[in-house]
GUDOMAR-492141 format. One record per residue (C-alpha): x, y, z. Coordinates in steps of 0.1 Angstrom, whole numbers, padded with zeros to 4 digits, always signed. Example, Ala and Ser with C-alpha at 12.3 -4.5 7.8 and 13.67 -1.06 7.14 Angstrom:
+0123-0045+0078
+0137-0011+0071
This chain:
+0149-0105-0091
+0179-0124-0111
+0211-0131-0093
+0243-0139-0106
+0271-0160-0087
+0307-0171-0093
+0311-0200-0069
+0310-0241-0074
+0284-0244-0044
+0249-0231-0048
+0236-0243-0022
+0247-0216+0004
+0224-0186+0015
+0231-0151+0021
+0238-0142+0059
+0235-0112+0079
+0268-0098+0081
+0279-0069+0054
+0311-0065+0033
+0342-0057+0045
+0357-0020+0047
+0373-0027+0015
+0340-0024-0009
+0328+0005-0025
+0306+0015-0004
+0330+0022+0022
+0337+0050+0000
+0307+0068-0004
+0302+0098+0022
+0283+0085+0050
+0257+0116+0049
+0247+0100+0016
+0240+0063+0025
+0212+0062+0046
+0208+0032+0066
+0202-0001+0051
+0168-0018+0049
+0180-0054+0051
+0210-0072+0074
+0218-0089+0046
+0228-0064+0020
+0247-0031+0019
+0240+0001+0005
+0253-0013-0028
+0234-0038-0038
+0260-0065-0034
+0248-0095-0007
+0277-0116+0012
+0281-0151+0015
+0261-0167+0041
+0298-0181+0057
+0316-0150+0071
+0344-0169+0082
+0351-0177+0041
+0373-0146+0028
+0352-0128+0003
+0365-0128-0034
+0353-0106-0062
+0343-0136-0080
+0326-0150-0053
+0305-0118-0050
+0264-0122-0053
+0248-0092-0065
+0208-0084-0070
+0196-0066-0103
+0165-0055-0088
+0187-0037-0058
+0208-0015-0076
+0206+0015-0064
+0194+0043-0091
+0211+0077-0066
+0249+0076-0092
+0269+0083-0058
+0255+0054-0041
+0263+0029-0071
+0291+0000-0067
+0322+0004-0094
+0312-0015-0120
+0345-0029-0126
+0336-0046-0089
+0309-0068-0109
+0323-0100-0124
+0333-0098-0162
+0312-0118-0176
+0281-0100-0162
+0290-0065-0166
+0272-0062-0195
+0236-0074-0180
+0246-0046-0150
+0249-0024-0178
+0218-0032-0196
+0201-0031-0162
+0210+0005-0157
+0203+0010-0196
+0166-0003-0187
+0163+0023-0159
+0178+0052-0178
+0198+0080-0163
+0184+0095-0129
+0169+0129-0140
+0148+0134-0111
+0132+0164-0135
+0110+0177-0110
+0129+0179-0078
+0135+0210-0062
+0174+0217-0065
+0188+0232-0043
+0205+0264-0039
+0238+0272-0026
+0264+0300-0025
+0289+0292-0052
+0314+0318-0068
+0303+0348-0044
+0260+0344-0054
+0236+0317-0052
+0235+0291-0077
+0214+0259-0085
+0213+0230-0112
+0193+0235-0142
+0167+0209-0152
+0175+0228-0184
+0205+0206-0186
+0191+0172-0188
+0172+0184-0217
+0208+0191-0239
+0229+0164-0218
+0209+0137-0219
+0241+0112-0204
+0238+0141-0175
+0229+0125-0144
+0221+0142-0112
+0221+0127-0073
+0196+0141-0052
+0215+0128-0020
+0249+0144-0028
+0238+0177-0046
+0264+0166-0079
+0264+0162-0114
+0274+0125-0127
+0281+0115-0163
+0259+0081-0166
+0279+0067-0197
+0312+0073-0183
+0304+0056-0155
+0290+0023-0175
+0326+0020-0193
+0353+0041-0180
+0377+0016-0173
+0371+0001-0209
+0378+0039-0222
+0407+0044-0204
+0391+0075-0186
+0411+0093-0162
+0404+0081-0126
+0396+0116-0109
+0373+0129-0133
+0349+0149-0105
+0319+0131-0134
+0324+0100-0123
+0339+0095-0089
+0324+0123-0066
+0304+0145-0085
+0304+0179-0102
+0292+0210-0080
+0308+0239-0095
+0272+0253-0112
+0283+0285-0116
+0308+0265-0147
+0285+0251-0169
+0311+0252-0195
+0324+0222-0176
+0300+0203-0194
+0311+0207-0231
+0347+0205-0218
+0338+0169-0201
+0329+0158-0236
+0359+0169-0252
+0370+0158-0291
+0354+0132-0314
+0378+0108-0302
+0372+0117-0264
+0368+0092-0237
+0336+0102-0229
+0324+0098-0269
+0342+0064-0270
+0319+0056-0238
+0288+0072-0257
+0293+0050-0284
+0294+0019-0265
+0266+0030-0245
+0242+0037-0277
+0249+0003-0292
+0242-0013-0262
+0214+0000-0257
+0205-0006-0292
+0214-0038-0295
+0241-0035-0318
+0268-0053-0300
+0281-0083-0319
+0280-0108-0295
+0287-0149-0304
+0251-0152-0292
+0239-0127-0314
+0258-0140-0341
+0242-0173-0338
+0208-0161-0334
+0207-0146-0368
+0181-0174-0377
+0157-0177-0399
+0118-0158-0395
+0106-0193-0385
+0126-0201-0358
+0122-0165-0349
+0084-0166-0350
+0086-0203-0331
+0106-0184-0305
+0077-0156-0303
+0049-0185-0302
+0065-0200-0271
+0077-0168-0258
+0041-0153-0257
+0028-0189-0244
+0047-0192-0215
+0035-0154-0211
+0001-0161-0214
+0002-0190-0183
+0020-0165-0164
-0003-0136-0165
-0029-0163-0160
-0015-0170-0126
-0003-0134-0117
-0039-0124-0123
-0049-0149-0096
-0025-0147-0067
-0015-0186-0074
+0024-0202-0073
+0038-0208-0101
+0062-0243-0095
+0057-0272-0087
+0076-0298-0056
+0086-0320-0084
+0087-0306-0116
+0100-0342-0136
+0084-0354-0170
+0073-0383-0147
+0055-0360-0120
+0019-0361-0122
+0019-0324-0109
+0045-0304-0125
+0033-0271-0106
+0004-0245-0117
+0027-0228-0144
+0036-0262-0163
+0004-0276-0164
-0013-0246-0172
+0012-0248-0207
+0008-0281-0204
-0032-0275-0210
-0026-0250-0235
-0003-0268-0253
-0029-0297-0260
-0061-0272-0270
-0038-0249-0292
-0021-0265-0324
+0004-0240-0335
+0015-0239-0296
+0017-0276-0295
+0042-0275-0323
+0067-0254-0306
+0065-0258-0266
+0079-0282-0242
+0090-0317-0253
+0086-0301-0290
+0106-0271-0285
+0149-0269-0284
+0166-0285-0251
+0179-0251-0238
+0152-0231-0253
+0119-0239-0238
+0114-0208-0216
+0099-0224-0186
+0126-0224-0161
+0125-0205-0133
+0152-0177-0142
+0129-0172-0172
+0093-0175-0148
+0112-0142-0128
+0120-0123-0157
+0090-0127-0177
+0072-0120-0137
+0094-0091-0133
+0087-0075-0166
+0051-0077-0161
+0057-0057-0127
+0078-0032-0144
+0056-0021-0172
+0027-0022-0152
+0038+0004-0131
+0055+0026-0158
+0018+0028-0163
+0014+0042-0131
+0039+0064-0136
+0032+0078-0166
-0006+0085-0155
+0011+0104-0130
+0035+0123-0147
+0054+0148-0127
+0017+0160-0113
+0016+0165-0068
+0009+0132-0049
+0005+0116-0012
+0021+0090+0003
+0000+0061+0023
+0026+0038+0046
+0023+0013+0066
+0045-0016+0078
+0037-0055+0091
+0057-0086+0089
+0050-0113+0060
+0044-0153+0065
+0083-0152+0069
+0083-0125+0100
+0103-0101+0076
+0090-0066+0081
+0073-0052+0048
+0068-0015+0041
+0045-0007+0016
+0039+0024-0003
+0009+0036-0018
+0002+0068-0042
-0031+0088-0041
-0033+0114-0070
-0053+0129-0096
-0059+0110-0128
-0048+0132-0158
-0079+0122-0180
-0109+0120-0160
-0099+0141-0134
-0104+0109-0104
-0085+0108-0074
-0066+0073-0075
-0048+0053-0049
-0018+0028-0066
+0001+0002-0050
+0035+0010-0063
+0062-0014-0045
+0064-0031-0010
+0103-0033+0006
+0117-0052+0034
+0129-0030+0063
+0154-0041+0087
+0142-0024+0115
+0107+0002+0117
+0128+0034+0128
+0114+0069+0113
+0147+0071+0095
+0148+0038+0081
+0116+0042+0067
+0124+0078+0052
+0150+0061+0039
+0133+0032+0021
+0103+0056+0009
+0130+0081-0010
+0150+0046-0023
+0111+0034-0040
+0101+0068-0051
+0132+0076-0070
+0136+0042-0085
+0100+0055-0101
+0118+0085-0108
+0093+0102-0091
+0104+0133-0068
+0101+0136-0032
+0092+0175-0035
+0061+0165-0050
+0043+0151-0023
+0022+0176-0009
+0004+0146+0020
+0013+0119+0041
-0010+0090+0053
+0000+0070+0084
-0013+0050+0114
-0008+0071+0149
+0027+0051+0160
+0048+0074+0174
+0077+0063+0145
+0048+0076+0118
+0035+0109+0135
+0062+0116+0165
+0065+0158+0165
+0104+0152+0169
+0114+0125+0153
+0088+0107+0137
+0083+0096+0102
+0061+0130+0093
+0081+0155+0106
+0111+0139+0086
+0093+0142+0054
+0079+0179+0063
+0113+0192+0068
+0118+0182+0029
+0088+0190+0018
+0069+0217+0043
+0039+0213+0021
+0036+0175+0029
+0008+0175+0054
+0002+0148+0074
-0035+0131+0084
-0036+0103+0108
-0056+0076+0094
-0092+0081+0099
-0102+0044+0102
-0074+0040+0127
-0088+0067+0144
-0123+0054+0143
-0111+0019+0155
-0092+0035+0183
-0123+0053+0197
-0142+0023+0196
-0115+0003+0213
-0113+0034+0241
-0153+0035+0249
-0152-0011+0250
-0124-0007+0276
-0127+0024+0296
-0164+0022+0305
-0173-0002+0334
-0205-0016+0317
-0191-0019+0283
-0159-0034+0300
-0178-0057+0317
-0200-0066+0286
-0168-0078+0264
-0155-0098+0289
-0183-0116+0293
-0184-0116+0253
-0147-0133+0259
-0154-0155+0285
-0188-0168+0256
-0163-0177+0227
-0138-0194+0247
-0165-0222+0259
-0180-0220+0221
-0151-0210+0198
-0125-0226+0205
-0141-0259+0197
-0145-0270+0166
-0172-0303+0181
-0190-0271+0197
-0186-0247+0166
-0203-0275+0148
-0230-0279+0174
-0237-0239+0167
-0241-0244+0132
-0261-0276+0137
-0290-0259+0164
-0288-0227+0137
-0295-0249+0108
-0328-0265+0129
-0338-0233+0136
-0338-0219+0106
-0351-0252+0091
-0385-0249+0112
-0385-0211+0111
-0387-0217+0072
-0411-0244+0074
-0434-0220+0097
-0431-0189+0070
-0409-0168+0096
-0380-0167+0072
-0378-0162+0032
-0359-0185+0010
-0338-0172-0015
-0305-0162-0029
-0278-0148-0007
-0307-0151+0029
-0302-0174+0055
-0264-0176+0056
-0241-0197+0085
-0235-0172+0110
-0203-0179+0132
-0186-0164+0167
-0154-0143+0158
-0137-0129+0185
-0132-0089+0181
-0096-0077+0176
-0084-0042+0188
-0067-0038+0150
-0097-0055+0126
-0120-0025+0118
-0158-0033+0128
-0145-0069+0143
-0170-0054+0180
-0196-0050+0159
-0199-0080+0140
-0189-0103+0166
-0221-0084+0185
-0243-0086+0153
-0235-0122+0151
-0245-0130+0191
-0278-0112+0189
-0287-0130+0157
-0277-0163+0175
-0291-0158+0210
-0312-0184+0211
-0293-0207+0188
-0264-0197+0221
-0288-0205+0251
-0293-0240+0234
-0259-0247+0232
-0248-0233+0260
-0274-0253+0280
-0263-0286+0260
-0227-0278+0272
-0241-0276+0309
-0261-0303+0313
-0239-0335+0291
-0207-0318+0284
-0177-0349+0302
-0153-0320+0311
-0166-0305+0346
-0148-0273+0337
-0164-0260+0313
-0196-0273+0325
-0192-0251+0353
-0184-0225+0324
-0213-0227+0305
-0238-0225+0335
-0217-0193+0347
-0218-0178+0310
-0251-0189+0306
-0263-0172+0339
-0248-0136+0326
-0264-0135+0292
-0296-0145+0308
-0295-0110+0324
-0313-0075+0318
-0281-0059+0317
-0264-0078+0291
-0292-0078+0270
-0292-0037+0274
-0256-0031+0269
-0252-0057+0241
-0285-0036+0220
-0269-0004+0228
-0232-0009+0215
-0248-0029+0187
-0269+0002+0177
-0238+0025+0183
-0213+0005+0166
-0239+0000+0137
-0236+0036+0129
-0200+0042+0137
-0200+0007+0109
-0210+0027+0081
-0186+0056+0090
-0156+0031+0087
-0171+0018+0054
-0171+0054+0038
-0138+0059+0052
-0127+0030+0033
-0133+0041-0008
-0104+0044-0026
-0121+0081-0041
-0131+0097-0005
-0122+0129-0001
-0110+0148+0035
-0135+0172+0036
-0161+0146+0025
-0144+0123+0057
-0154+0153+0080
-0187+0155+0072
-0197+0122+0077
-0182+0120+0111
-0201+0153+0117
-0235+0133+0106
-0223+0101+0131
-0220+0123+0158
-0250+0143+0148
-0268+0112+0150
-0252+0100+0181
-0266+0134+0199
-0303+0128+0181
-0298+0093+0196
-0289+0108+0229
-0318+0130+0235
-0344+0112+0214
-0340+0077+0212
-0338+0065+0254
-0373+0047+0247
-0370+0034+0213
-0336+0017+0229
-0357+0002+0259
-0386-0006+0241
-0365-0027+0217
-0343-0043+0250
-0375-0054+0268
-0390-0068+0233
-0358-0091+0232
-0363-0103+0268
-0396-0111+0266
-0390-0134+0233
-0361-0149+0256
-0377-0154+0290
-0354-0129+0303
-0367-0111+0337
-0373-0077+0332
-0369-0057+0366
-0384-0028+0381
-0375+0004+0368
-0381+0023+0401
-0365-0007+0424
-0326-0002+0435
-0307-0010+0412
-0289-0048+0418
-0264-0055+0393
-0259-0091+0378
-0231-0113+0387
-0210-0085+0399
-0209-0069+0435
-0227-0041+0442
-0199-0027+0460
-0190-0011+0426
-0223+0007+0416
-0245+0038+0434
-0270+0033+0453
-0295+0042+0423
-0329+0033+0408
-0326+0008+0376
-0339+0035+0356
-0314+0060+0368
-0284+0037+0359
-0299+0027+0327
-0306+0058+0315
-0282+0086+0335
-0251+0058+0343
-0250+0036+0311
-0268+0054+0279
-0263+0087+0283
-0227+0082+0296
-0217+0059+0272
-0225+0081+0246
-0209+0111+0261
-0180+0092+0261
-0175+0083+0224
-0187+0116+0214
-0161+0129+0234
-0137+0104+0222
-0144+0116+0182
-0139+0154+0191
-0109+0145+0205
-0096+0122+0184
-0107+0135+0147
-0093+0170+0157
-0090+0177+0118
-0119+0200+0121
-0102+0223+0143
-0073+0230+0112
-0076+0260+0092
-0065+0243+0066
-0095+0223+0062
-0113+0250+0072
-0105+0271+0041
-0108+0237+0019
-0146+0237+0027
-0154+0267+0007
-0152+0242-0028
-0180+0224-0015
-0204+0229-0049
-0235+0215-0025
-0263+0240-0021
-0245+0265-0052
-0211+0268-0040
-0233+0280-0009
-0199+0276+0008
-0177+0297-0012
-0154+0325+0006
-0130+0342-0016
-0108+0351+0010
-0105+0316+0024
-0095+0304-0004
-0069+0329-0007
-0058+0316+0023
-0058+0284+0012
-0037+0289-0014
-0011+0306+0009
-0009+0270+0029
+0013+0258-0001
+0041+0287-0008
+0063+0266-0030
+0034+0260-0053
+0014+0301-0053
+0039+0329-0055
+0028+0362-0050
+0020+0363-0088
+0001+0334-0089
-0020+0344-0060
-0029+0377-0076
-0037+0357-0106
-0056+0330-0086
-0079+0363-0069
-0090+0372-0104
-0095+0338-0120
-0116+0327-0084
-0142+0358-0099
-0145+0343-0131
-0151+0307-0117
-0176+0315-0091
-0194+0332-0117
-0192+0303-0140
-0205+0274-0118
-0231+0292-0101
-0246+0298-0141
-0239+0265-0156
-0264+0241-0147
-0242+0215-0152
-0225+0222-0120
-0259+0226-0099
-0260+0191-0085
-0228+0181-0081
-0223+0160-0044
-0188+0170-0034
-0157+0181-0049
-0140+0151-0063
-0174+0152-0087
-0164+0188-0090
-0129+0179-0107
-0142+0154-0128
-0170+0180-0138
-0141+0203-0146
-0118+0182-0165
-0149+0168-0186
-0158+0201-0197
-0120+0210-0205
-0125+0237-0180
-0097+0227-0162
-0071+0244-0186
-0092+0279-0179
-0091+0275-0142
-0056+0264-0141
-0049+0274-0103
-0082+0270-0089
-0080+0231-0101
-0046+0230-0093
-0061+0243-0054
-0087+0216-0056
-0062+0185-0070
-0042+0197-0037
-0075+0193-0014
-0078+0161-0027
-0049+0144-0027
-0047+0147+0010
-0054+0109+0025
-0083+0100+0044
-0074+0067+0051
-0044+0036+0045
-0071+0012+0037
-0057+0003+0003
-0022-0002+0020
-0046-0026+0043
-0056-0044+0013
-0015-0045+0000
-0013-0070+0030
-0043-0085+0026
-0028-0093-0006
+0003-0100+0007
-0005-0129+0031
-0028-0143+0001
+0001-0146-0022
+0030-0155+0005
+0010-0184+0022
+0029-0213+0042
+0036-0229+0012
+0054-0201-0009
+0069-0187+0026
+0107-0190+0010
+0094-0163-0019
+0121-0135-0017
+0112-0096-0018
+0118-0088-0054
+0093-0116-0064
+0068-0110-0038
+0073-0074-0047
+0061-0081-0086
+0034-0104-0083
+0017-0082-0059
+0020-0053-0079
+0003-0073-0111
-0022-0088-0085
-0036-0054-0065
-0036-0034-0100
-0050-0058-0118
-0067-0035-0137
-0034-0016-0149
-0016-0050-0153
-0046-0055-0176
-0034-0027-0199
+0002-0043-0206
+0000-0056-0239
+0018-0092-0248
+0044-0073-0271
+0054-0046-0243
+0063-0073-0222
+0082-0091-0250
+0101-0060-0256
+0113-0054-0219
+0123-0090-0219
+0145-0088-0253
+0161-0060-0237
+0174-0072-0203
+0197-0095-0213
+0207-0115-0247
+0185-0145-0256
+0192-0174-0273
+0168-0186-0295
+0184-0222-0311
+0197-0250-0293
């Protein structure tokens, strides 16, 4: 992010309050400025100065690069930018190129008595031709740059509200006019600009010699080399002092500092040995040289997509700062292996988590990436009414753009919730985590009792080693802890019950050491109370069961979790958990009570009568039938418990009722295409209207002949596991230009989401790289160095001179003192 600012105190701070009616943006049509995503900038770009009482002066005005806005009838006059920085606005917009959202779908409108459209024809023989998707208009994208220094008229319809008349396209050649037009005086200043032929005194002087140029590319490329260093690794960059006399000058100069003394020609040329106001280490050049490594690795991204279909993932949650993020993810079809891919492509503050302040800050990302809203064909949310409301939720506002769009809730999300339902609806699973909570607040919140866990576990493992109980060896053995289980940390219930039974003995000493020498009475009295429950039958029962259970729902959540997982590959393995949840059900009643009595038995745990009534412990009976142990065992806590979450996955992961998916299940290549229906897939195809006319389907009947034929008789496609191996399969064998529709059918299968797990591990990220100490980092920073830290292995493709070139061309650069 670079910020300019006119003013003789830098210390003040940007405030909440917006500009006053007179700036541009009071002009633009208000059913083209969607709401903003931050108090403390307007629709422009333009911030305000943190005083509101101080009258606001153009040359007071601070203005981010990063947040111009691409949309031409949402942009700021650039005579509103000071003078002496119109020209880096200019090169800014120069950088992002003219907004030709090529593949959007235009649309029509009646104009001149029949129905009319814009031609993406036209950006291919205008190439200053701008469109804005929000306003429907044509723009002229050099005219705007320099118009005032052209003397062009003020109510060209090119430049102030757009041109709409598309049944004219003469309008066009007549905007361009004669060799000595204002629009061609514009073009000219726009193409030397752009190629950097402007004379400027800076340029002038830095017609130096090939030494000090290369000297200038030696440190350039050094400071580069620290900086990817770090990028690469989450860290910060600066240092609290940064002074010659510091002893730590911050990661990023003593990183140069390093290479500087185990690289000779670097030494020569960097810090103390390179020009006063040349070095390239300050931090305006950190955030450019950062920024620029951001910026090319995602037109990587971009470019691997192309103008090919995608889904959205989204998901929101407040930084180290308690600003509320939104970050966006992509999941699409990579065009040469044929993989389905999810990329991290930017993360932006929000002021507030409304459905339409989030379609609004999804539509400002993707067209910024020049990539068009109609080609999303599947949204990827959590279950907040804002995300999947019918009305007016997040979904249904993308849908009504883009009907093809469909939206799956989250499948982990969905998996957690179930889990969450059964440990809080049930009575004895109810009772068995609060008992679990009442445990880690007399262990867990100590850090002199957390160390007396680890202490007794070490001694027990010790003598169990010494005895040959345990094996020795890499990775075995590890320090278990107590965690409690969080209602939004996938699997947290199951390892936080994986962890107690592992520990239960380690816990009765403990708890028993607590008891008996502990000097606060309280939790004395705690310990012998929490010590009494888990010395019980019942705990010991329901803590085995949900430990079994949540073991198998545990690997669900980890399939559910790749990056590559397909939907109809998502509904088969829930299918298999609950398949095994039913086998479990009807078959596995003794193996479960076999292994319950084993554990009481090694504990000294009473094991009661089967046939007795049924007393339960530490509760009142008031609250239980009047039933046998075994009946309430078997009838009142397995089998019901199991019911329940069965019942919970039907109807929760209600996917499988869709046609949709339905007719997707017929590419299944398991078996021989065993589950291939023609007509299904017609339907299929019928599900996306925009993308299958009538033609296409007729061509799509006769080329499904043909490549039903064709995998059933190539042995190469006999033992494929599921159709993202399919694709690849396809696209390996170049079939995929032959069966044009069928893989364009089977790209749309699986770019639908399964899950937001990589937007999960955006904020993973995010708290990783915006700790306590870097809590003052601001979004366009934040923004870059998690996008070169999640695709690391893009970033990893950005070559040295790439980033050089992006960084010659945002601004001028001196390279002499």
């Amino acid at each position: 992010m670079s910020k300019r600012r006119k003013t003789h105190d830098s210390s003040s701070s940007p405030a909440s309050s917006s500009l006053p009616s007179s700036s541009p943006a009071s002009s633009t049509p208000p059913s083209s400025s969607p709401p903003s995503s931050s108090p403390a900038s307007n629709s422009i770009g333009i911030v305000s100065p943190s005083d509101a009482s101080v009258p606001l002066h153009e040359e007071e005005l601070i203005y981010d690069i990063e947040k111009l806005h691409h949309d031409p009838i949402r942009r700021t006059d650039i005579m509103k930018y000071p003078p002496n920085e119109r020209d880096t606005i200019r090169r800014a917009y120069i950088l992002r190129k003219p907004c030709q959202p090529r593949t959007f779908s235009f649309p029509q409108k009646e104009v001149g008595g029949s129905r009319r459209r814009f031609m993406v024809s036209w950006f291919d023989k205008w190439d200053w031709l701008e469109y804005s998707m929000d306003e429907d208009a044509a723009f002229c994208f050099v005219c705007y740059l320099f118009k005032n220094e052209v003397g062009h008229a003020g109510g060209d319809a090119f430049v102030n509200k757009g041109f709409k008349s598309w049944n004219k396209p003469d309008r066009f050649i007549k905007h361009i006019g004669g060799v000595r037009s204002a629009h061609n005086i514009a073009y000219e200043k726009y193409v030397n600009l752009r190629d950097g032929k402007k004379k400027s005194i800076l340029v002038s002087l830095d017609n130096v010699s090939d030494v000090i140029n290369n000297e200038y590319n030696v440190r350039l490329k050094a400071s580069i080399s620290c900086l990817r260093y770090l990028l690469g690794q989450g860290m910060a960059f600066r240092g609290h002092r940064e002074g010659e006399d510091s002893l730590n000058r911050g990661n990023f100069l003593e990183l140069l500092k390093w290479l500087k003394a185990h690289n000779e020609v670097i030494s020569k040329v960097t810090l103390e040995n390179a020009p006063g106001n040349c070095q390239l280490t300050s931090p305006t050049i950190q955030k450019d040289i950062i920024n620029c490594c951001a910026k090319e690795t995602m037109k990587r991204i971009v470019d691997d997509l192309g103008d090919d279909y995608f889904a959205i993932l989204a998901d929101e949650s407040s930084d180290v700062s308690q600003k509320e993020q939104l970050a966006l993810c992509l999941r699409y079809v990579e065009k040469k292996r044929g993989k389905v891919v999810e990329r991290f492509i930017g993360l932006v503050h929000v002021g507030d988590t409304t459905s339409l302040s989030l379609r609004s800050a999804i539509m400002t990302l993707l067209v910024e990436h020049s990539l068009s809203p109609s080609k999303i064909r599947g949204q990827g949310y959590d279950g907040a009414s804002n995300m999947k409301g019918e009305i007016h939720g997040l979904k249904t506002l993308i849908m009504k753009d883009t009907p093809s769009a469909y939206y799956v809730h989250c499948f982990a999300h969905q998996l957690q919730l179930t889990l969450v339902a059964i440990s809080k609806k049930n009575d004895d699973c109810s009772w068995l985590f609060e008992t679990v909570g009442i445990l880690l607040n007399v262990i867990g919140v100590s850090c002199k009792r957390n160390e007396l866990l680890r202490e007794v576990q070490a001694q027990k493992v010790a003598q169990a080693l010494e005895i040959g109980e345990l094996e020795s060896g890499s990775g075995l053995n590890q320090e278990l802890s107590l965690k409690r289980p969080g209602d939004t940390r996938w699997s947290s219930h199951y390892k936080t019950l994986l962890n107690i039974m592992d520990l239960f003995s380690t816990i009765f000493e403990v708890l028993t050491m607590i008891g008996k020498k502990d000097s606060v009475f309280d939790d004395k009295g705690k310990a012998q109370g929490i010590l009494y429950l888990l010395e019980s039958f019942d705990f010991v029962f329901m803590a085995q069961l949900m430990t079994t259970i949540f073991g198998y729902t545990n690997n669900l959540c980890l399939a559910l979790q790749r990056r590559d997982q397909d939907i109809i590959n998502a509904m088969r393995l829930v299918t298999l958990t609950k398949d095994q949840l039913q086998k479990m059900r009807e078959d596995g009643w003794e193996i479960h009570l076999n292994k319950v009595i084993s554990i009481c038995n090694k504990h000294g745990i009473v094991v009661p009568d089967m046939k007795a009534h049924y007393s339960p412990h530490g509760r009142s009976k008031r609250f239980v039938q009047q039933v046998s142990y075994l009946h309430h065992f078997r009838v009142d806590v397995f089998i019901k418990v199991i019911d329940f979450l069965l019942q919970e996955l039907d109807n929760r992961f209600d996917e499988v009722n869709m046609e949709l998916l339905r007719c997707m299940a017929c590419f299944n290549p398991k078996d021989g295409f065993s589950s291939f229906d023609k007509e299904k897939v017609l339907k299929l195809a019928t599900f996306y209207p925009s993308d299958f006319s009538n033609i296409d389907l007729m061509d799509l009947e006769c080329q499904l002949d043909i490549f039903i034929g064709d995998m059933r008789s190539d042995e190469d496609f006999q033992n494929l596991r599921d159709i993202s191996s399919l694709l690849m399969k396809l696209v390996e064998t170049k079939r995929d230009v032959v069966y044009s529709r069928v893989v364009l059918l089977i790209k749309l299968i699986l770019i639908l989401p399964v899950a937001t797990a990589s937007v999960e591990r955006v904020f993973s990220g995010m708290t990783f790289v915006k700790n306590k100490l870097r809590n003052r980092m601001g979004d366009q920073p934040l923004n870059d160095c998690l996008v070169t830290f999640i695709e690391k292995d893009v970033f990893l493709q950005v070559s040295d001179d790439d980033i050089v070139n992006r960084f010659e061309e945002m601004k001028t650069r001196r390279k002499i003192n």
